[in-house]
TIGUZA-947005 format. One record per residue (C-alpha): residue number from 0; x, y, z; chain. Coordinates in steps of 0.5 Angstrom, whole numbers, plus 500, padded with zeros to 3 digits. Example, Ala and Ser with C-alpha at 12.3 -4.5 7.8 and 13.67 -1.06 7.14 Angstrom:
<nodes>
(node 0, (525, 491, 516), "A")
(node 1, (527, 498, 514), "A")
</nodes>
This chain:
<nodes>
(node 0, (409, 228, 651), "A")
(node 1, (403, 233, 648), "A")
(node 2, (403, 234, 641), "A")
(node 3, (402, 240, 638), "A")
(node 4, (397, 241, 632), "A")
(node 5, (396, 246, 627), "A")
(node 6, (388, 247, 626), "A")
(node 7, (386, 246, 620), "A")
(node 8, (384, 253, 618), "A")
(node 9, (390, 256, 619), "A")
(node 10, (392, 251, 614), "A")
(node 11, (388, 252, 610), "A")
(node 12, (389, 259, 609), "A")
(node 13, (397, 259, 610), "A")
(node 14, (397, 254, 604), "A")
(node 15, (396, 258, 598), "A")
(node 16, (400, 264, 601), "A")
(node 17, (406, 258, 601), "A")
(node 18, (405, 257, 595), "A")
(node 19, (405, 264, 590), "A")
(node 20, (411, 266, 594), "A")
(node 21, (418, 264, 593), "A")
(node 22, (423, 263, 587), "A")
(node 23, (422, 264, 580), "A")
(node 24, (427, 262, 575), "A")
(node 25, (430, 266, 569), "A")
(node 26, (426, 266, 563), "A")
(node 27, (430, 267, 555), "A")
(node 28, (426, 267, 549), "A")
(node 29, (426, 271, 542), "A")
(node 30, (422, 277, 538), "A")
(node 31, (419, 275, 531), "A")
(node 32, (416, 278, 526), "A")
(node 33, (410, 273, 523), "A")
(node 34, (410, 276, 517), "A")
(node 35, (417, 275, 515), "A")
(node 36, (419, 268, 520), "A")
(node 37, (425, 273, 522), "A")
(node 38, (427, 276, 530), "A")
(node 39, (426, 283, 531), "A")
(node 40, (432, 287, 535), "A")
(node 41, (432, 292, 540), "A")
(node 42, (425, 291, 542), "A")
(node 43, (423, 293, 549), "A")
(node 44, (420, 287, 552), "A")
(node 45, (416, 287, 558), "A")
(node 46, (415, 281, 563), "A")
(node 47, (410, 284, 568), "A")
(node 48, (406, 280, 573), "A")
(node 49, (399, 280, 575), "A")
(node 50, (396, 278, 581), "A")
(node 51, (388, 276, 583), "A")
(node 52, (387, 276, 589), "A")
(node 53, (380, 277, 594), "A")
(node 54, (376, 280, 600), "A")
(node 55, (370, 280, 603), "A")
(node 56, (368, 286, 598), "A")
(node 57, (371, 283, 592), "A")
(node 58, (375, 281, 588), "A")
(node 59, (382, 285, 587), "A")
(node 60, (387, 285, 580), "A")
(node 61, (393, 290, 580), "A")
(node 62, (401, 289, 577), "A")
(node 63, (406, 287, 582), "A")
(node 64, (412, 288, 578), "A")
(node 65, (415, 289, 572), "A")
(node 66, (421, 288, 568), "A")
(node 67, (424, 291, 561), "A")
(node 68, (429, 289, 557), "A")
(node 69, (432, 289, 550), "A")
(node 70, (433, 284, 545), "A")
(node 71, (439, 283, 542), "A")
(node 72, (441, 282, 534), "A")
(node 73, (437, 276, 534), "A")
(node 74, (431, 277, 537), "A")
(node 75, (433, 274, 544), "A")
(node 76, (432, 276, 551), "A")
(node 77, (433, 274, 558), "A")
(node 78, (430, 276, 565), "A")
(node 79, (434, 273, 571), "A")
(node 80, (432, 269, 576), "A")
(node 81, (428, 273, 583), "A")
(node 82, (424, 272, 589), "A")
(node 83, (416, 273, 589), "A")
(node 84, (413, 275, 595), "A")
(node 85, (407, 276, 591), "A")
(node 86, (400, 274, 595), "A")
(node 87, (394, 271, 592), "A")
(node 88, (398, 267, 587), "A")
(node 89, (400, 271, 581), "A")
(node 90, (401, 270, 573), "A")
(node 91, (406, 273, 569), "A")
(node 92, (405, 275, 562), "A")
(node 93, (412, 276, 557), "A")
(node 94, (410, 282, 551), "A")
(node 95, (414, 286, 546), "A")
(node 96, (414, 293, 543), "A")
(node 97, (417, 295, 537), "A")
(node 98, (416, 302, 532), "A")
(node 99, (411, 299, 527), "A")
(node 100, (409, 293, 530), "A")
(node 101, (404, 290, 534), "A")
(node 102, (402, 284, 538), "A")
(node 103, (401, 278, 533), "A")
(node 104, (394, 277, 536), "A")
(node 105, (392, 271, 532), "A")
(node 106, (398, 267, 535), "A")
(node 107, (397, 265, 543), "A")
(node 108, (401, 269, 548), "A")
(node 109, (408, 265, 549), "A")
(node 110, (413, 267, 555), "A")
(node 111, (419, 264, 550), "A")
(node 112, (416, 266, 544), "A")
(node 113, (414, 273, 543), "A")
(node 114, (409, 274, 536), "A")
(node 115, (409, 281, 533), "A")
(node 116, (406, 284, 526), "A")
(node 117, (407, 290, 523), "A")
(node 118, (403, 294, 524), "A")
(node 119, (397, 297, 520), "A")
(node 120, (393, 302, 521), "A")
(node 121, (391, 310, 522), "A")
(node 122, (394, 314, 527), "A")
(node 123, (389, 315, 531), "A")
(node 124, (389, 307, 532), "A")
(node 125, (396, 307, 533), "A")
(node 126, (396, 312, 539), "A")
(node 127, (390, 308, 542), "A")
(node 128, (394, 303, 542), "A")
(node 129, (400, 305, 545), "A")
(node 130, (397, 308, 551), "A")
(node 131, (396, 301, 553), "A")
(node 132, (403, 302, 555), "A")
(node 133, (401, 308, 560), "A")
(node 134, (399, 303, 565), "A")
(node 135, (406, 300, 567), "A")
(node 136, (407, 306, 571), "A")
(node 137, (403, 303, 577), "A")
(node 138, (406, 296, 577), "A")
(node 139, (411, 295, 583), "A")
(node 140, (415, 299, 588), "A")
(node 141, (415, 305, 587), "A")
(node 142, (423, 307, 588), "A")
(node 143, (424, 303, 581), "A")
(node 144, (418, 304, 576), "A")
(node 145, (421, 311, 574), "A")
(node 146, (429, 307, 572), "A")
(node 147, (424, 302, 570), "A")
(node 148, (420, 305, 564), "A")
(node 149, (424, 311, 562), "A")
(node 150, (427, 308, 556), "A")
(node 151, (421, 306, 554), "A")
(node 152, (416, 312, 555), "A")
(node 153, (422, 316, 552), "A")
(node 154, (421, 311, 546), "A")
(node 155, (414, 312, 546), "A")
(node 156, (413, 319, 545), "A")
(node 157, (419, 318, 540), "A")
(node 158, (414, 315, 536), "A")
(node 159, (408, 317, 538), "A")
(node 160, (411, 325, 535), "A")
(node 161, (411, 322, 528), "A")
(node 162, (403, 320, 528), "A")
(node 163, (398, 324, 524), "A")
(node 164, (392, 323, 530), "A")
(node 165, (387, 327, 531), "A")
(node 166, (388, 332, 537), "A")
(node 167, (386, 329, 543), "A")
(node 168, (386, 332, 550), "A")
(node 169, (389, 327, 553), "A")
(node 170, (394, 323, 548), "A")
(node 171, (400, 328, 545), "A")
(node 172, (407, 327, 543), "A")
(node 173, (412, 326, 550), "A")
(node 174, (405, 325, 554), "A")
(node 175, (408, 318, 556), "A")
(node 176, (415, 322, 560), "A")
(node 177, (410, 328, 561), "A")
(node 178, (405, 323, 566), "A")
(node 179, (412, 319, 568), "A")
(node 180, (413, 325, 571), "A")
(node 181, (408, 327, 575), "A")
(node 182, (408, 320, 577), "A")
(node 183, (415, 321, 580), "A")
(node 184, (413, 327, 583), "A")
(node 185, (407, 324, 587), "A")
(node 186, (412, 319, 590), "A")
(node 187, (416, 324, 591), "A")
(node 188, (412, 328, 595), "A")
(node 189, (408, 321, 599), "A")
(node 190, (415, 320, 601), "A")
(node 191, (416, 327, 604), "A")
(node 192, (409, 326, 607), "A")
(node 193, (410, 320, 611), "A")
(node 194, (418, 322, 614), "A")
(node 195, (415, 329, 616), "A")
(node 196, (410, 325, 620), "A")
(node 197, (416, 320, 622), "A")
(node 198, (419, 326, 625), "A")
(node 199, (413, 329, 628), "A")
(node 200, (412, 322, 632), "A")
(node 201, (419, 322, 635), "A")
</nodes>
């Protein structure tokens, strides 16, 4: 009976794939506040995945997925379990946001024990800051990131309109749900474009 055998190069390049896709359990933590050891409720945080990946040109970097959800009156929270297909292998990175507060760079990034620090410092480095958060919008399918970010776009622009900054064309208050829009409105009309083609084909 004739034995039939993978090449070794098909192996190879398999391999990797197998390994960065599949299930990926659920992850509960809590959001402390360094400054006073005490959790911190009603802080967005955000469970995004990342993947790195390369080509004959070069390397490549983007957000695959992002998760949100809200810690309780004790600071914890919890992702549910899912199922990555991500290619390339991924990693995945727990953060927090909270009115007044920052990351706590001074302790390392733990998925289970998320550090923050009240914030200090000027306006202007606070709407700095928070831009940061304007890039989520392109992580994931593009069906769920408007539901996704909603509530916190519309939190950042509610802190974002308390600041004193200097006035900058690109950062203004409700600037977050403004660009979150026009993303949406991108999606939406992408999505007419390919049906009309569809349609055009039959």
């Amino acid at each position: 009976m004739k034995r039939f055998r993978f090449p070794a190069t098909l192996i190879l390049l398999v391999a990797p794939l197998i390994a960065s896709c599949g299930p990926y359990l659920p992850l509960e933590g809590v959001v402390i506040d360094t400054s006073t050891a005490k959790p911190i409720p009603d802080a967005f945080v955000i469970s995004e995945w990342t993947t790195h990946g390369g080509d004959g040109v070069g390397s490549r970097t983007g957000c695959a997925k992002v998760d949100i959800v809200k810690s309780d009156s004790q600071g914890r929270y919890r992702f549910a379990g899912g199922f990555t297909s991500v290619l390339y292998g991924d990693d995945r990175s727990v953060f927090a946001y909270k009115a007044g507060y920052q990351r706590d760079g001074s302790k390392p990034f733990d998925d289970k024990l998320v550090s923050m620090k009240p914030f200090k410092g000027t306006g202007d480095e606070r709407a700095q800051l928070l831009s940061g958060f304007g890039s989520l919008k392109t992580c994931g399918p593009s069906d769920d990131i408007v539901r996704i970010l909603t509530p916190l776009y519309g939190a950042l622009d509610e802190e974002s309109a308390t600041l004193v900054v200097t006035p900058h064309p690109i950062f203004r208050p409700g600037g977050f749900m403004f660009s979150l829009r026009r993303h949406e409105r991108a999606i939406e009309t992408e999505r007419a474009f390919h049906e009309e083609r569809k349609r055009k084909k039959k």
